[in-house]
Structure formats: structure tokens, C-alpha cells
N, C-alpha and C positions, 0 to 999 in steps of 0.2 A: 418617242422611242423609234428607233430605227433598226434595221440588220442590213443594211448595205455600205459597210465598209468597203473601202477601195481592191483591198489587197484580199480579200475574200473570193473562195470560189464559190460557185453559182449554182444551186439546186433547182430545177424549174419543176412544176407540176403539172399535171393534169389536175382536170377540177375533181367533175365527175369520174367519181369510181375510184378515186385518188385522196382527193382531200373531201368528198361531200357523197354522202349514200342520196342520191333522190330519183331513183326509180319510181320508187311510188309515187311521186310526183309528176313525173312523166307517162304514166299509166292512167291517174286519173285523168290528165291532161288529154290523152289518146283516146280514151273511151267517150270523152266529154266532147271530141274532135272530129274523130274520126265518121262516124255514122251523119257526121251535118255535112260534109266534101264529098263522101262518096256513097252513091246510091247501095254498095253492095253491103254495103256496114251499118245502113239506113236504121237498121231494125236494132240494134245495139243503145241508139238512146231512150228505148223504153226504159232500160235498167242501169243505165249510166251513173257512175258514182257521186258522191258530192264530199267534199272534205270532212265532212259529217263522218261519212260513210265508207268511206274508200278503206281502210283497215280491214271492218269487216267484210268488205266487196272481194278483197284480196285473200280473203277464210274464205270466202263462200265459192272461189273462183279459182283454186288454187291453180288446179293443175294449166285453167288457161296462164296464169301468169309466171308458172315457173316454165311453162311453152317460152312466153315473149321473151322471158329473162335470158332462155338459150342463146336467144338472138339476137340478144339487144349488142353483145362484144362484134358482132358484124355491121353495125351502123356507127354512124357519125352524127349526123347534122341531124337538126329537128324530125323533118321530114321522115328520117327515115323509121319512126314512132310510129308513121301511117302505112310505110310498107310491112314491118313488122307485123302489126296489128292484120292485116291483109294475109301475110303469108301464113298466120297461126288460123284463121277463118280458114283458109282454102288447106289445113295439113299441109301447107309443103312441107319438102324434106330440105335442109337448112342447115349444113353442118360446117359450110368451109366462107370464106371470106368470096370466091370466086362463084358461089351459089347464091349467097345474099345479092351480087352485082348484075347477078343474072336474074334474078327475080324480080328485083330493084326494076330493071328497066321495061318489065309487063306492064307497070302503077303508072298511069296514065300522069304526066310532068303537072302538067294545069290544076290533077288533084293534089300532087306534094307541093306546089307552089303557094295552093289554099290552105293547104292544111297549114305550112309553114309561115303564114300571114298570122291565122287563126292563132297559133299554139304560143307564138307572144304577146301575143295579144291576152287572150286568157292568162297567161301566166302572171303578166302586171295588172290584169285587176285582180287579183286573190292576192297577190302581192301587197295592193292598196288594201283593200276590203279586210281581209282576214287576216292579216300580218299572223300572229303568235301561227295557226294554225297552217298556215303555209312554211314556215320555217322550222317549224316539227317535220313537215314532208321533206326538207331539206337538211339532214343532218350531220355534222362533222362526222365522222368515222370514228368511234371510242380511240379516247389517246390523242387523235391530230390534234386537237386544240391545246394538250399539256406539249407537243411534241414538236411542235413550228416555233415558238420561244425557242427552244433551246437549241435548236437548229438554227434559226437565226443567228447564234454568237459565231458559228462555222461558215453559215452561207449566208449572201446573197440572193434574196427569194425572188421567183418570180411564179408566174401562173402562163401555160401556152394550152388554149382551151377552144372547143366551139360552141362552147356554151356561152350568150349573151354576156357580155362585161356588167353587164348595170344588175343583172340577177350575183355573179362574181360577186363585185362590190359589195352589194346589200349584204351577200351572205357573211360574206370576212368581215363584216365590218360588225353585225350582228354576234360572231364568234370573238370580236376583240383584236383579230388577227390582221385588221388591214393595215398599216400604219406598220406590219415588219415585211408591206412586201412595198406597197403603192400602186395607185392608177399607172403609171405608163409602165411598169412590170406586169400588168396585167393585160396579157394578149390576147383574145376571141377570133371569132371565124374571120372580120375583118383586114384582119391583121397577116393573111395568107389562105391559102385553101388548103394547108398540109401542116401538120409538125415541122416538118422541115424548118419550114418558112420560116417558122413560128420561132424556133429556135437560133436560126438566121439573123431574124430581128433583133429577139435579146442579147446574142451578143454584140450587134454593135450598142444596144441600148446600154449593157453594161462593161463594154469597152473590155471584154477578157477574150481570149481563145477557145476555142471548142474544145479542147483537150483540159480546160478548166472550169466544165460545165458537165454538172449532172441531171438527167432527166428519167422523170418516175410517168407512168403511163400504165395504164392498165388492158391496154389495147395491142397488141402485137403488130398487128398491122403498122400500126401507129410507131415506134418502134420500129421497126425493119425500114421503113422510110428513110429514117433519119441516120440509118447505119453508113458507117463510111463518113462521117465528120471529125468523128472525133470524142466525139460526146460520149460520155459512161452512161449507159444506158441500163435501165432495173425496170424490172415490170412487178408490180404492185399485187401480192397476192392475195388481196382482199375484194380488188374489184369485180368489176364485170368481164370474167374469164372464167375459162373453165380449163381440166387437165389436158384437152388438148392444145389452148392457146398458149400454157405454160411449158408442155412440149417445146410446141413450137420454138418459143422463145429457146429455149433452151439446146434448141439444135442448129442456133445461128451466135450462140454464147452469150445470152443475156438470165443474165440471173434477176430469179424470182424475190424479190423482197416481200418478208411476211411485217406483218401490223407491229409487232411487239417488236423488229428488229427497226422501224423507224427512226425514231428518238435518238437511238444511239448510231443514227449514221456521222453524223458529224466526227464521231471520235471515228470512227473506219475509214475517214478519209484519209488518211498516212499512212 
């Protein structure tokens, strides 16, 4: 089964925060990480969670992690799990994309380099080891899995991510969903340092125009990048955002798409 007809236009996603909730995965990943790369976090693996554990670690730790979750819509790449983690330790204040960059560049390069070895590392052995309970940490979004079929009969899927392709894969593929989009639709950090790029690549991968290409992202940043292509652009209101990034978007004309109005984007394409 396929969704890439010729004469189809092109819907591309974001993974994370988009089509898969796995913060929590990323959280225990950070705590489990973050204290072995850097001395100032040293003291944090006394209590480090385990997949066991991390749910209730997440009840017992609230308020730290509805902290990290502010700031997780100002990173991107692995790494920045350990600046995060960093900037909630030291209270900074942390509200805008230009403050995360700026803090970002305090975090000594050599410990995000570590951390950023470490953190796929661990990921594929709990991958290996734990399969069912790692892929609870990694969960479609209520709906996306009823809501990518049906959207396939309209689009052309693709995936433009920085999230690892081979964690991608497993995941789609364990949702039933790989096989409406494919490996070379599926793009990661590799594959460029930006959306742009990202978006760049797909189209000539799927040989259409930018102006017959839509893209869902949950990052504004991410989004405002790619503006001036062509590209329909929607930001996902279920992600990692909050009313300011939705602002945001919305004061450059990029509308918020909610969960329940997914499914039936195909028909809104006319």
C-alpha cells in the first residue's frame, strides 16, 4: 500500500510534537544523561529515573518538568535536552527563541557534543532491550494513526525531522504507518541543518513545487524559516508550543491547526 501518487500534493511533517508525543522520553533520557557529561548536574543521578519509573518521576517532579517543557519549543537538536536541563537547574529566565541561543552558547560545546553521542546511544539500547516499554515513551498523538491513512488518499507523505531516521522508522513502522510514507521521504538532521533544507530536498525527492507542498511543525521558528517558498505552512496545536509561539505564528499568517481538524485536512485542500 502506498500514498504517493504522481499527481498528488505533498504534506510533510514534523515528527516530534507533530505526529509522536515523546517528551517523556527525552526527559528520562536527560536525567539519565545529563549528571554523567556534566559535573554541575553530577548530583541528579542519585535520583535518575528508569522506564520503570519515569511516569511516577514525572508526579513526583512536576513542577521541574512542566519548567523543561517551557523550553523544550526553543531547541532543536538532541543536545539541547542538556542545555535545557542546565537552564531549569540555574532558574534562568527563558521566554523567547533569542534567549534560549543566548544561554545555549554558556554550555560548554565538548559537554553537548557528549551528551549528544551519549543520548543515541542510550536511546538504542532501550530500544533493543525494552522495546514494548520504550515505545509507550513514544506515542502517536490520539487520532494520527486513524488520521495518516486517510490523508494519504489526498497527499504524498513525507516526514522533515531532527529526530534520528532509524528511531522515525521503528516508530512508523511499529504504528503500521511506514509503508504510506517510505524511507527516502523520511528526512532527519542529516539531511540539512534547517526545515528549509529539509523541505528543499523533498521537493525535488517528490518532483512537485513549493506552492504544492504543505508543511505541519510544531515549532515556529521552524516555520518562519521556511517562509517565502511557497509552502502552506500550519503549526500544530498540540505540540510543543505554547500561546505565545501560537501568537507568534499568527502575526506572520500561519495558522494554528488543532488535533481534531487533522484528518479532515485532505478535504480543505480545495
Amino acid at each position: 500500500m502506498t500514498g504517493n501518487g504522481k499527481n498528488k500534493p505533498v504534506l510533510t511533517f514534523d515528527f516530534d510534537g507533530v505526529l509522536c508525543d515523546s517528551l517523556l522520553e527525552a526527559y528520562l533520557l536527560t536525567w539519565k544523561l545529563a549528571g554523567r557529561v556534566d559535573p554541575e548536574l553530577a548530583h541528579q543521578l542519585d535520583e535518575a529515573p528508569t522506564l520503570d519509573t519515569i511516569h511516577a518521576f514525572r508526579e513526583s517532579h512536576r513542577g521541574h518538568y512542566e519548567t523543561f517543557e517551557r523550553i523544550v519549543p526553543f531547541g532543536n537538536r538532541c543536545e539541547d535536552f542538556l542545555v535545557i536541563q542546565q537552564a531549569v537547574q540555574q532558574a534562568a529566565v527563558i521566554g523567547s527563541q533569542a534567549e534560549f541561543d543566548s544561554f545555549k552558547l554558556t554550555v560548554d560545546k565538548q559537554l553537548q557534543d557528549s551528551f549528544h553521542e551519549l543520548f543515541y546511544k542510550l536511546r538504542y539500547e532501550l530500544a533493543a532491550s525494552r522495546r514494548e516499554q520504550w515505545l509507550e515513551l513514544n506515542s502517536a498523538y490520539p487520532g494520527v494513526r486513524r488520521a495518516i491513512p486517510r490523508l494519504a488518499q489526498t497527499f504524498r507523505l513525507g516526514v522533515a525531522t531532527s529526530k534520528d531516521r532509524e528511531t522515525v522508522v521503528a516508530l512508523l513502522r511499529s504504528w503500521g504507518l511506514f509503508e504510506l510514507f517510505g524511507e527516502r521521504l523520511v528526512l532527519d538532521k542529516r539531511a540539512g541543518a534547517s526545515k528549509r533544507a529539509h523541505l528543499s530536498a523533498l521537493r525535488q525527492r517528490f518532483g512537485c513545487r513549493f506552492e504544492e507542498m504543505t508543511f505541519i511543525d510544531d515549532k515556529v521558528s521552524h516555520l518562519l524559516e521556511c517562509a517565502g517558498l511557497g509552502v502552506r505552512l500550519l503549526m500544530s496545536g498540540w505540540g510543543y508550543n505554547g500561546p505565545r509561539q501560537r501568537a507568534q505564528a499568527a502575526e506572520h499568517g500561519i495558522k494554528t491547526l488543532e488535533l481534531k481538524e487533522l484528518a479532515a485536512l485532505g478535504s480543505a485542500q480545495n
